[in-house]
Each structure stands twice: as C-alpha cells, then as structure tokens.
C-alpha positions as CSV (number, residue, x, y, z in Angstrom):
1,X,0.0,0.0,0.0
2,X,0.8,3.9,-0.3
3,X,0.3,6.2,2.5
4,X,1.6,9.7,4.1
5,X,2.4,10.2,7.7
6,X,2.1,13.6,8.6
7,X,2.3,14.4,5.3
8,X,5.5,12.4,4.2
9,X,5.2,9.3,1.6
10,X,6.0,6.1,2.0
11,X,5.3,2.2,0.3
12,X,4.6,-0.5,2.7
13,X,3.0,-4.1,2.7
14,X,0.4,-5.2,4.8
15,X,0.9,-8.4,6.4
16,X,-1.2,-10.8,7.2
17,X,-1.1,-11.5,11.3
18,X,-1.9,-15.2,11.7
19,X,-4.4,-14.7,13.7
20,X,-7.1,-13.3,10.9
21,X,-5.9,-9.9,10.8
22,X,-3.0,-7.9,9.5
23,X,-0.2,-5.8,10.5
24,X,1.6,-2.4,8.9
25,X,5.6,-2.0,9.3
26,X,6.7,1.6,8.0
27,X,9.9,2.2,7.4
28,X,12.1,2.9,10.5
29,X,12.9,6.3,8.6
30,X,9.5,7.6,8.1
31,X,8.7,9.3,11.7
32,X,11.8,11.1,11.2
33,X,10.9,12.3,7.8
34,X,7.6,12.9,9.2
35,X,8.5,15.3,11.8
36,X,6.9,12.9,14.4
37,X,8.0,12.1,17.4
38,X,6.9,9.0,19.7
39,X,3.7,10.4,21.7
40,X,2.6,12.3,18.7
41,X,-0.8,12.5,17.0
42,X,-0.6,12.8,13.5
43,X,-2.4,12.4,10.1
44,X,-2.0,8.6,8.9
45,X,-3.2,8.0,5.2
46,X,-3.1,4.5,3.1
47,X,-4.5,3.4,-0.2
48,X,-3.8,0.2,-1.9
49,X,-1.6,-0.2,-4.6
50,X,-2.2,-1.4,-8.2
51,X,0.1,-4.6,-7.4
52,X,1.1,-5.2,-3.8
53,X,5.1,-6.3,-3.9
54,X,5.9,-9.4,-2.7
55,X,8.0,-9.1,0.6
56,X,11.1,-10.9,0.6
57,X,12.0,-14.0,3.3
58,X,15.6,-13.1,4.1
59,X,18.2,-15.7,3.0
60,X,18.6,-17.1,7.2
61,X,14.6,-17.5,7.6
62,X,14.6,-19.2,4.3
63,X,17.4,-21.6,5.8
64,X,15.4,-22.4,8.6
65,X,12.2,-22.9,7.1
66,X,13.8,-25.6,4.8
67,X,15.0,-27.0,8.1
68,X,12.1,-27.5,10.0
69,X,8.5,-28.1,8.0
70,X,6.1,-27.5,10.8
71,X,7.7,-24.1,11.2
72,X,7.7,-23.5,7.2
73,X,3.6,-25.3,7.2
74,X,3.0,-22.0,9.9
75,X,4.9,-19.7,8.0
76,X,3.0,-20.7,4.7
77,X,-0.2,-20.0,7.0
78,X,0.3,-16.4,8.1
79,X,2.3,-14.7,5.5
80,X,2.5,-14.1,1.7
81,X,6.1,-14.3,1.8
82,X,6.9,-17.7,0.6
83,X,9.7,-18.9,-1.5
C-alpha cells in the first residue's frame, strides 16, 4: 500500500497476522521524515496499490524454514512471503 504520515510518503505491505488480521511496518525512517515524534498525533493516510510487492524472506529465515516443515507449514499459513 501507499500512505503519508504527517504528510510524508512512503510504500509498505500489509501483512497478514496469523491470527485473521494484519499488521503495517513503516519504514524505520519515516517518523523522522515525518517530523513525528513518539507520543505524537498525527495524520496517517493509506491506499492500496495497483500490485502489492511481494516481501522478501531473508536468506537465514529461508534456511530455517527448509530445516524445519512444521515451522515452514506456519509460515506458509500467516504470511505471503513464501519462497
């Protein structure tokens, strides 16, 4: 999805929780960009994208998965990131 916080752009993916709802990380740079400081109201806007990027499983989580198929079978379950 596409958003603003406070007024500043950013791309994120939503993420599906596991547990039948979903979860938003922004990036770690945005509050600053944002002017926002923790305790801060400010004006959050999303929008979905055309096509929703595919997040990627970083190369150690991939090693584990393949290591252990009861924690890859959960995985598969509560994410979109599969490889």
């Amino acid at each position: 999805m596409a958003g603003t916080l406070a007024a500043a752009p950013f791309q994120a993916t939503l993420e599906p929780d596991g547990e039948g709802s979903h979860w938003l990380q922004v990036p770690r740079t945005l509050p600053e960009r944002a002017g926002a400081n923790a305790g801060d109201t400010v004006a959050l806007e999303i929008t979905p994208v055309a096509v929703e990027p595919e997040p990627t499983v970083p190369p150690d989580l991939r090693k584990a998965l393949a290591a252990n198929p009861a924690a890859k079978a959960d995985h598969v379950r509560s994410s979109s990131a599969v490889e």
